[in-house]
C-alpha positions as CSV (number, residue, x, y, z in Angstrom):
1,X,78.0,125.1,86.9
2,X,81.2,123.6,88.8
3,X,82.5,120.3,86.7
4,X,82.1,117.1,88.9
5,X,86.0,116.0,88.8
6,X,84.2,112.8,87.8
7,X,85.8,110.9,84.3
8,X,88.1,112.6,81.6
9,X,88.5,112.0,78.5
10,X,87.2,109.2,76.1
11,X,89.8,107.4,74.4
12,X,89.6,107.0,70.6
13,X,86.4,105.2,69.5
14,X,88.0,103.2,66.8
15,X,90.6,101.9,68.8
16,X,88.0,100.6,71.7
17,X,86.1,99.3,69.0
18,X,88.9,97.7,67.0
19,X,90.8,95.7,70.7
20,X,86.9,94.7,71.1
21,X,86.9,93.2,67.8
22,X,90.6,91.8,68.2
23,X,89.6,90.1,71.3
24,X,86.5,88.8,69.7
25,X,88.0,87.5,67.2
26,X,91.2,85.9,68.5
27,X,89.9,84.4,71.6
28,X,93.2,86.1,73.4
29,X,92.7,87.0,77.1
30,X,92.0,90.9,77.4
31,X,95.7,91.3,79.1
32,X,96.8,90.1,75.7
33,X,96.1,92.5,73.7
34,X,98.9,94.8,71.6
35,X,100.0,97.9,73.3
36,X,98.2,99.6,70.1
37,X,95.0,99.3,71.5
38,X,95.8,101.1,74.3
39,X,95.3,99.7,78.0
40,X,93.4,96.2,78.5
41,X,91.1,97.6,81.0
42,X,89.3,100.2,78.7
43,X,88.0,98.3,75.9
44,X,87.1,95.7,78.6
45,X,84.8,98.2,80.4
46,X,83.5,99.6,77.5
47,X,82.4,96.3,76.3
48,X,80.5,95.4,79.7
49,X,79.0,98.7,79.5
């Protein structure tokens, strides 16, 4: 079966689930958060999903 060109990869679970918990607990806006985490956007999708 042909792939769908849709997605790519998933980025590391623990360091979704850690910029959630950052956020969550410092109250910082989701453009705040440290490079480490990896890009703003994802953990803020993930979360609304």
């Amino acid at each position: 079966m042909p792939a769908s060109g849709r997605g790519g990869q998933w980025r590391n679970h623990r360091q979704v689930i850690n910029a959630i918990l950052f956020k969550l607990r410092t109250g910082a806006p989701w453009r705040d958060l440290p490079e480490r985490y990896g890009p703003w956007k994802t953990a803020h999708e993930r979360l609304r999903k």
